[in-house]
N, CA, C and O atoms as a GROMACS GRO file, in nm:
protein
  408
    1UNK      N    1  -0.656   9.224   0.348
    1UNK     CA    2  -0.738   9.108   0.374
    1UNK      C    3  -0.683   9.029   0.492
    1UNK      O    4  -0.760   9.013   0.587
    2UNK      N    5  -0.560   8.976   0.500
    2UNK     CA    6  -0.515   8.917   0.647
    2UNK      C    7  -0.504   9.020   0.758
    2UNK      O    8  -0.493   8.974   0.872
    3UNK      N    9  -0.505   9.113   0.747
    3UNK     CA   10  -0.534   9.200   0.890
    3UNK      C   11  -0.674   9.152   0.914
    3UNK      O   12  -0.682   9.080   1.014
    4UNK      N   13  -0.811   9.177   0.836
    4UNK     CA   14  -0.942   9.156   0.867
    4UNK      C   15  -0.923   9.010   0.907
    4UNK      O   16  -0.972   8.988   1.018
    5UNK      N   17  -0.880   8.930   0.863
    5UNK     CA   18  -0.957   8.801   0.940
    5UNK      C   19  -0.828   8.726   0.999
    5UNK      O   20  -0.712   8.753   0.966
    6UNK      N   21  -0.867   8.626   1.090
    6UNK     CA   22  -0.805   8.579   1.199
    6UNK      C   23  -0.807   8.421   1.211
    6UNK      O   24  -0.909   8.358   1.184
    7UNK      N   25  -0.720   8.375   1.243
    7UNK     CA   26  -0.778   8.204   1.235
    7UNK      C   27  -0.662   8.159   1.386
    7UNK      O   28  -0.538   8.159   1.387
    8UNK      N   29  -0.732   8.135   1.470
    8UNK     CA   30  -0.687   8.079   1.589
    8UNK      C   31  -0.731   7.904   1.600
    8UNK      O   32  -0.840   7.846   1.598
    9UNK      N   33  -0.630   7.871   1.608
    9UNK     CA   34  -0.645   7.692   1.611
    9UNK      C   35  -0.631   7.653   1.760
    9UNK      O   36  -0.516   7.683   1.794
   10UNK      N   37  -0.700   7.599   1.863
   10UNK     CA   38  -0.693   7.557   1.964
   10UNK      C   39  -0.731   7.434   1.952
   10UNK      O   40  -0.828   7.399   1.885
   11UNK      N   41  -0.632   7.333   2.035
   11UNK     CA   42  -0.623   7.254   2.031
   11UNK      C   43  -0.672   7.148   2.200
   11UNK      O   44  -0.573   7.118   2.266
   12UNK      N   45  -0.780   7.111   2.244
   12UNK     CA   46  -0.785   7.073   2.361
   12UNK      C   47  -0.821   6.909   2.378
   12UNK      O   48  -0.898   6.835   2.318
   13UNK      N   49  -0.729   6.889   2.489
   13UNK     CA   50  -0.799   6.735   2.515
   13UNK      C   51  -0.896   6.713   2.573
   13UNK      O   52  -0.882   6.752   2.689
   14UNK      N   53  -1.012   6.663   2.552
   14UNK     CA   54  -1.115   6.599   2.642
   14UNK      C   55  -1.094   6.518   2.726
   14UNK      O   56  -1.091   6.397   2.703
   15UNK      N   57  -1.078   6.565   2.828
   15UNK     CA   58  -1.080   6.462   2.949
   15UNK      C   59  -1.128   6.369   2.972
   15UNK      O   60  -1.062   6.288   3.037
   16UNK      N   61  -1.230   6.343   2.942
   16UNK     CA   62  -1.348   6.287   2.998
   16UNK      C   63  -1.274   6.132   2.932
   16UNK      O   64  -1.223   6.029   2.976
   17UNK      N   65  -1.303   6.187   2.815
   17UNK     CA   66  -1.188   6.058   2.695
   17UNK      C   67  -1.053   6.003   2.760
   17UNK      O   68  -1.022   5.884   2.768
   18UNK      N   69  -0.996   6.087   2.793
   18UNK     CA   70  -0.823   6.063   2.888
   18UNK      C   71  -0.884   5.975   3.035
   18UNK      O   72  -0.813   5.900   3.103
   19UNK      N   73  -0.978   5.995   3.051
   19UNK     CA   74  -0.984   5.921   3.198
   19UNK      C   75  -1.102   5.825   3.165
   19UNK      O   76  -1.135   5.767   3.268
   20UNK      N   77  -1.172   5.791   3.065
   20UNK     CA   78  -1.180   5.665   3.065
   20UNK      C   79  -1.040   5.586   2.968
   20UNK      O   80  -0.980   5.490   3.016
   21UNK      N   81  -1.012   5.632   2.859
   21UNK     CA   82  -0.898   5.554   2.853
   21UNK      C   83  -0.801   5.501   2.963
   21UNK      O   84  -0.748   5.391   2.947
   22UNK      N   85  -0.776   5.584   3.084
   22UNK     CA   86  -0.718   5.606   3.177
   22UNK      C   87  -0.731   5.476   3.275
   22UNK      O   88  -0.641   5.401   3.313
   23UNK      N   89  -0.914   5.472   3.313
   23UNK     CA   90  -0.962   5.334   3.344
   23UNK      C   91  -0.948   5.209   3.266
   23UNK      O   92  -0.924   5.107   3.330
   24UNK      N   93  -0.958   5.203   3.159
   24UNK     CA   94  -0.972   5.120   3.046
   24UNK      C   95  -0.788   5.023   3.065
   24UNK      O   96  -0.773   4.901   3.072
   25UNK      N   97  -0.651   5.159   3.070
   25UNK     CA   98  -0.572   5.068   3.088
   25UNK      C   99  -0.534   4.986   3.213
   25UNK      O  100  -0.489   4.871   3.211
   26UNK      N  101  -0.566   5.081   3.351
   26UNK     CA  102  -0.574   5.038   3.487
   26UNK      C  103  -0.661   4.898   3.468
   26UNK      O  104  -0.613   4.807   3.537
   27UNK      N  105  -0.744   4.871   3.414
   27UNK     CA  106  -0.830   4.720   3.425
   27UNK      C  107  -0.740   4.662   3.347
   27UNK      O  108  -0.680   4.583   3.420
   28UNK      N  109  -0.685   4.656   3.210
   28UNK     CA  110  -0.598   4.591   3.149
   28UNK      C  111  -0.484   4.544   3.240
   28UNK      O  112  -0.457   4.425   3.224
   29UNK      N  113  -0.413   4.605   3.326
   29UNK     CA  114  -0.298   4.651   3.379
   29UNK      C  115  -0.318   4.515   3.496
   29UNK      O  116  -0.249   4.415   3.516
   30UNK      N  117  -0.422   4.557   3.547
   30UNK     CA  118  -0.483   4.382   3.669
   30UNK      C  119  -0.514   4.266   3.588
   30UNK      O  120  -0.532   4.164   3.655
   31UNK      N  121  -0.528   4.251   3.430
   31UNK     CA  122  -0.559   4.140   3.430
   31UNK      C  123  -0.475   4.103   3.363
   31UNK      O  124  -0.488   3.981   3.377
   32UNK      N  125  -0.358   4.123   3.266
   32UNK     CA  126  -0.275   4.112   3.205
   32UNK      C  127  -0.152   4.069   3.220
   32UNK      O  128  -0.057   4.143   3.244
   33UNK      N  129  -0.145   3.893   3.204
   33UNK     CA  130  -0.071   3.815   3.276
   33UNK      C  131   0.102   3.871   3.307
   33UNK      O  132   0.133   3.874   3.426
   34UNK      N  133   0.183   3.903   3.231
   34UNK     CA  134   0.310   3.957   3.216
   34UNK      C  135   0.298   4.076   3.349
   34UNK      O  136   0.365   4.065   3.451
   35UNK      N  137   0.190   4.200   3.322
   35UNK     CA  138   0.185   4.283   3.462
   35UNK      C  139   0.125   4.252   3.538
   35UNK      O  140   0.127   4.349   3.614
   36UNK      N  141   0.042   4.154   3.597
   36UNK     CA  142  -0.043   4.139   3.682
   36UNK      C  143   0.025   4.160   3.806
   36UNK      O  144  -0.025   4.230   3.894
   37UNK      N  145   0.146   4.099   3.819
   37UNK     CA  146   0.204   4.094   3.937
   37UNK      C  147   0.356   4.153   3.962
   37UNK      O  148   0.441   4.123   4.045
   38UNK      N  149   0.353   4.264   3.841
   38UNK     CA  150   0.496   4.327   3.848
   38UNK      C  151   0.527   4.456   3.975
   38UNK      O  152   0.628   4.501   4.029
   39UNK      N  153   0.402   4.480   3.982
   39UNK     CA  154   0.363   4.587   4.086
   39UNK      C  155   0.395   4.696   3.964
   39UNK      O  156   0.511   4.733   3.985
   40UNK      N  157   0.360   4.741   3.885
   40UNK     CA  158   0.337   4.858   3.803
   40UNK      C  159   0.254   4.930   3.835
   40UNK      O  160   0.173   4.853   3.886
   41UNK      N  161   0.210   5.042   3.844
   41UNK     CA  162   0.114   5.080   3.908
   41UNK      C  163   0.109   5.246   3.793
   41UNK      O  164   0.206   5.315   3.759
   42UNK      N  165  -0.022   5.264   3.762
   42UNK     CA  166  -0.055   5.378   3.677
   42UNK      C  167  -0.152   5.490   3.746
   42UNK      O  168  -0.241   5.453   3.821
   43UNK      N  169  -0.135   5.605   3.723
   43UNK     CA  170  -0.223   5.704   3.850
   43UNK      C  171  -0.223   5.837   3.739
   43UNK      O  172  -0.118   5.880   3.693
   44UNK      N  173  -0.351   5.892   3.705
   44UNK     CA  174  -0.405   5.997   3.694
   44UNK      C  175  -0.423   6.118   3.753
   44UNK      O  176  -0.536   6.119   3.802
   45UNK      N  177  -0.357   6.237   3.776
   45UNK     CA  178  -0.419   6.374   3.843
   45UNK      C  179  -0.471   6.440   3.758
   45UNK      O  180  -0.416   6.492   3.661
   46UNK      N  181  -0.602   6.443   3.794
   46UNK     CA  182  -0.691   6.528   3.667
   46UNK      C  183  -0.685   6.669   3.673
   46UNK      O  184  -0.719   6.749   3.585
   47UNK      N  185  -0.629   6.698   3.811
   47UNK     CA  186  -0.596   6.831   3.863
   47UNK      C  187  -0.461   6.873   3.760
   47UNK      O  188  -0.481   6.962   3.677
   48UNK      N  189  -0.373   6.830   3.764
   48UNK     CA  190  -0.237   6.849   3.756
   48UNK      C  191  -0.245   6.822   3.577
   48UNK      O  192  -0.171   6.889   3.506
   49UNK      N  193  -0.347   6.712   3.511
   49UNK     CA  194  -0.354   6.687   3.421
   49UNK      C  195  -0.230   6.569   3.409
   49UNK      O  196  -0.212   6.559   3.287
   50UNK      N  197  -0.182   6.520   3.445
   50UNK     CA  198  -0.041   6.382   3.457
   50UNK      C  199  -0.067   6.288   3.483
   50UNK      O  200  -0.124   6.249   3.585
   51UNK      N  201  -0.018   6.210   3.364
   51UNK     CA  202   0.015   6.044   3.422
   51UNK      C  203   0.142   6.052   3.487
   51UNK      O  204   0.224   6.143   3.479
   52UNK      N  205   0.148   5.906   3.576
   52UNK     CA  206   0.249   5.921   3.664
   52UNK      C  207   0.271   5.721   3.648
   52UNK      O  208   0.164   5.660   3.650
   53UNK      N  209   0.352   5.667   3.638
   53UNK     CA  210   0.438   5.574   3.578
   53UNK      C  211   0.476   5.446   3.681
   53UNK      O  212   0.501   5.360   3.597
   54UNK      N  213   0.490   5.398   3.777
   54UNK     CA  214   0.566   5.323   3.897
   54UNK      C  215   0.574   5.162   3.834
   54UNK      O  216   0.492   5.070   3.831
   55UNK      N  217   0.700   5.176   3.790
   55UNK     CA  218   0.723   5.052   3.716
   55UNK      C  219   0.861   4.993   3.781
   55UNK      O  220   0.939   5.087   3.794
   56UNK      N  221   0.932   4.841   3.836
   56UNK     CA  222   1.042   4.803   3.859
   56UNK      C  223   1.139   4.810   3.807
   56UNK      O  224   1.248   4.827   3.862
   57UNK      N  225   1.109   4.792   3.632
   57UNK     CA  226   1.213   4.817   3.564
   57UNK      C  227   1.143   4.908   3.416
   57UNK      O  228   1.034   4.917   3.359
   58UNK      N  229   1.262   4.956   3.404
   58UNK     CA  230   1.234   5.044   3.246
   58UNK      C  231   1.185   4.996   3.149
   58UNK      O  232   1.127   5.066   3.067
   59UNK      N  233   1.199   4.834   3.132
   59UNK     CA  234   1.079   4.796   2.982
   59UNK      C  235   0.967   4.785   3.042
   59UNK      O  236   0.874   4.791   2.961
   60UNK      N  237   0.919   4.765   3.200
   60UNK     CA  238   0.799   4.735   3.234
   60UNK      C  239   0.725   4.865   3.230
   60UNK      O  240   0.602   4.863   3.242
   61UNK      N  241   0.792   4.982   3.215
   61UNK     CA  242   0.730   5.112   3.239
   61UNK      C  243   0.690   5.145   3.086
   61UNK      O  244   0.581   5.197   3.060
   62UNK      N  245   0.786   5.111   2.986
   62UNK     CA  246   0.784   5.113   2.893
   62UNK      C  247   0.626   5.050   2.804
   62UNK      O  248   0.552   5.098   2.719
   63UNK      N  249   0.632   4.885   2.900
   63UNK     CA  250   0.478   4.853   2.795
   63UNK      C  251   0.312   4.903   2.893
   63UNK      O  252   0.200   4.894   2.843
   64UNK      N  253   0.338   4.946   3.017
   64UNK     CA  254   0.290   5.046   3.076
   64UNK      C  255   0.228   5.165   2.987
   64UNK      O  256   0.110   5.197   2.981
   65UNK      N  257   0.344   5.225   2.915
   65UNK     CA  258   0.294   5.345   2.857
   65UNK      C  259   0.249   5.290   2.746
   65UNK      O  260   0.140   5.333   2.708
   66UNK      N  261   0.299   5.207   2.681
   66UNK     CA  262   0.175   5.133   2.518
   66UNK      C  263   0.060   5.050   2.581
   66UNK      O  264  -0.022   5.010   2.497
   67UNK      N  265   0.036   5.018   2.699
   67UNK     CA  266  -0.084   5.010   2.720
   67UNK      C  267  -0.211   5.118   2.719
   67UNK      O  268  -0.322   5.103   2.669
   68UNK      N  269  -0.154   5.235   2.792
   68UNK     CA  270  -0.215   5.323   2.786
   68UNK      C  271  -0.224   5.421   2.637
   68UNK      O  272  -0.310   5.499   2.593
   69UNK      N  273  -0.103   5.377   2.592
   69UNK     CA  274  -0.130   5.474   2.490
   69UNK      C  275  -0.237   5.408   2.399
   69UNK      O  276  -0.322   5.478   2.345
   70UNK      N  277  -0.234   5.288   2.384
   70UNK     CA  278  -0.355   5.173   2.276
   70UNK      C  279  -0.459   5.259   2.343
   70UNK      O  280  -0.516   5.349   2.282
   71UNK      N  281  -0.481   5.234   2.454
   71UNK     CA  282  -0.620   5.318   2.507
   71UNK      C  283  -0.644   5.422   2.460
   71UNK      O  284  -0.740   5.447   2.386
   72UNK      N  285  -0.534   5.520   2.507
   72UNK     CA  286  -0.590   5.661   2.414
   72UNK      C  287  -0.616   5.696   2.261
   72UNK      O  288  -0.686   5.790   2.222
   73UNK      N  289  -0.539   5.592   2.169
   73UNK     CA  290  -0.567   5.621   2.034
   73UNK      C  291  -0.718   5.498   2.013
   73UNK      O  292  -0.752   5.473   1.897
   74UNK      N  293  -0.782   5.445   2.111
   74UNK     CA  294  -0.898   5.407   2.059
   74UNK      C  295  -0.994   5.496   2.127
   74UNK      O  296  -1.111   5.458   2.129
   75UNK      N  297  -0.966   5.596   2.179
   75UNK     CA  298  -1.067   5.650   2.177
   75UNK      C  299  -1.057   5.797   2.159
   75UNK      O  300  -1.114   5.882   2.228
   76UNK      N  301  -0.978   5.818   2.055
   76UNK     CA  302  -0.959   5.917   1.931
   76UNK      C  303  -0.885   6.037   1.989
   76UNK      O  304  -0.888   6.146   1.933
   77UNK      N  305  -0.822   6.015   2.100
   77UNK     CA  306  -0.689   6.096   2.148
   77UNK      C  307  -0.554   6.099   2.054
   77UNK      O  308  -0.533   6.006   1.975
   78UNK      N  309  -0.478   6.193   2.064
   78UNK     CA  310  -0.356   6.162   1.980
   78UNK      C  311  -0.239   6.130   2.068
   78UNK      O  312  -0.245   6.158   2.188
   79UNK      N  313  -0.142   6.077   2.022
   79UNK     CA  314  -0.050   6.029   2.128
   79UNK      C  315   0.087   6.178   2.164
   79UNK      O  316   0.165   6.169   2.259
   80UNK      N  317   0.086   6.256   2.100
   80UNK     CA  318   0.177   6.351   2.114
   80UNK      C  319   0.124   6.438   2.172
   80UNK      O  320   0.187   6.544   2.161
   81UNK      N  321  -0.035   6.449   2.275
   81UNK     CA  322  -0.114   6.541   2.369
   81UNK      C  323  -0.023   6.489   2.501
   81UNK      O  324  -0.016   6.575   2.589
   82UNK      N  325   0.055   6.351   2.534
   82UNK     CA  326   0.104   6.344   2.599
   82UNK      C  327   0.274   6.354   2.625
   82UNK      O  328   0.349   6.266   2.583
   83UNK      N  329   0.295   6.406   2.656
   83UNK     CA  330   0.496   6.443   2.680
   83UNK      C  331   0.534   6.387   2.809
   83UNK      O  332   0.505   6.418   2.925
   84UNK      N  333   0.630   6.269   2.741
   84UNK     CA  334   0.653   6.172   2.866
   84UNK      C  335   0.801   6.211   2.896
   84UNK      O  336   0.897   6.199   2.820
   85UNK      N  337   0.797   6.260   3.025
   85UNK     CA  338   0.981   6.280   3.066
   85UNK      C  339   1.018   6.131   3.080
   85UNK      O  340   0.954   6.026   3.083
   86UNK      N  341   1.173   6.173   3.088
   86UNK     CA  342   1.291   6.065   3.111
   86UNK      C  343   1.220   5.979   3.249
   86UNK      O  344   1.136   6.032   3.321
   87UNK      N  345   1.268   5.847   3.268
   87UNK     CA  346   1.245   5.746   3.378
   87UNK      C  347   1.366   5.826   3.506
   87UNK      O  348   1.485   5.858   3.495
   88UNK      N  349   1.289   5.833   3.597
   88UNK     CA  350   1.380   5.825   3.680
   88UNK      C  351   1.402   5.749   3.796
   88UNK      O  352   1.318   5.660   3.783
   89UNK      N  353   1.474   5.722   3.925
   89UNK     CA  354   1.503   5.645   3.993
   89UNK      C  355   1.380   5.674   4.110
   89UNK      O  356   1.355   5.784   4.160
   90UNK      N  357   1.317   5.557   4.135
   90UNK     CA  358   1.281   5.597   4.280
   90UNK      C  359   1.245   5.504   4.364
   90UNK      O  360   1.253   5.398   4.304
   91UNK      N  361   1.199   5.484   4.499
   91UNK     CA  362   1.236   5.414   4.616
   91UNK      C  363   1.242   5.289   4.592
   91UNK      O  364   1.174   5.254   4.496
   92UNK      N  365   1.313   5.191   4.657
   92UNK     CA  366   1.304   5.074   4.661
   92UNK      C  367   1.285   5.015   4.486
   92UNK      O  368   1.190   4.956   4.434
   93UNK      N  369   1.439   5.067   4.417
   93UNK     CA  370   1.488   4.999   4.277
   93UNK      C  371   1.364   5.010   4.180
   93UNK      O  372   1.348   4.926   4.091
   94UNK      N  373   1.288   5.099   4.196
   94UNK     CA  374   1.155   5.098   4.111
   94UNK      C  375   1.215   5.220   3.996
   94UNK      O  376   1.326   5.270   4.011
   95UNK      N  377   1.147   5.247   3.910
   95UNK     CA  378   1.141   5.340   3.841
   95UNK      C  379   1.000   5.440   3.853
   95UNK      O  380   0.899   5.395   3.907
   96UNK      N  381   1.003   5.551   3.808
   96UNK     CA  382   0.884   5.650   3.793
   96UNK      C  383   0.894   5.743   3.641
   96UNK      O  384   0.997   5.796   3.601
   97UNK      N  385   0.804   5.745   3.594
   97UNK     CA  386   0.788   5.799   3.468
   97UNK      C  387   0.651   5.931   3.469
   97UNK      O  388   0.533   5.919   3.436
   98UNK      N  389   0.686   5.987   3.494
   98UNK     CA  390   0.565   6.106   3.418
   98UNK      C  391   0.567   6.187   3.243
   98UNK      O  392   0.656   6.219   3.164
   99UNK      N  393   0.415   6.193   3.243
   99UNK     CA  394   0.370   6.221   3.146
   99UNK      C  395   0.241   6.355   3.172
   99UNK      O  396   0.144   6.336   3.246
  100UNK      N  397   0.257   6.445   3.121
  100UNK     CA  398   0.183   6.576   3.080
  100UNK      C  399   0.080   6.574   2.972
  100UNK      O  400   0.118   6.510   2.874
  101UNK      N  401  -0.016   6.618   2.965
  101UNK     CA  402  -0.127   6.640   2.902
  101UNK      C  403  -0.072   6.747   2.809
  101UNK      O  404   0.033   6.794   2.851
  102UNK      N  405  -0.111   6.791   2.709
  102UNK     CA  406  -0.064   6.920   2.663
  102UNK      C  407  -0.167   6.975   2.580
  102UNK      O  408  -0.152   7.086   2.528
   0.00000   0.00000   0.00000
């Protein structure tokens, strides 16, 4: 009986969902007094499938990514489709954070 039948579970994200959440936190991100003016900056490759992170300091990158993540769990994404590497250093004392689709 388990030779005859087969059960393949695929698991895919809808995009369409990831990039309006995507928009949804970018508008939050401009009006939201604490970041308005931290220069944080959040960027999508729909190609590459990645968020990409540009925060000054590590807690600012930090509520960066719970902004976005609130976005994605309201609109019925799960939060472990995304795998966020370590912060790392980059130009001018900023930090950069990426995150993968999976």
């Amino acid at each position: 009986m388990a030779k005859e039948s087969s059960f393949d579970v695929v698991s895919e994200v809808d995009l369409m969902e990831v990039d309006n959440a995507y928009q949804q936190a970018v508008r939050e991100l401009s009006q939201r007094y604490d970041l308005k003016d931290s220069g944080a900056t959040l960027e999508l490759s729909k190609k590459e499938g990645t968020f990409t992170i540009t925060a000054p300091a590590d807690f600012v990158a930090a509520q960066v990514r719970d902004v976005l993540g609130s976005k994605l769990v309201k609109r019925g994404i799960d939060l472990k489709s995304v795998r966020w590497k370590d912060p790392i250093a980059a130009a001018g004392s900023t930090v950069r954070q990426t995150g993968a689709l999976v």
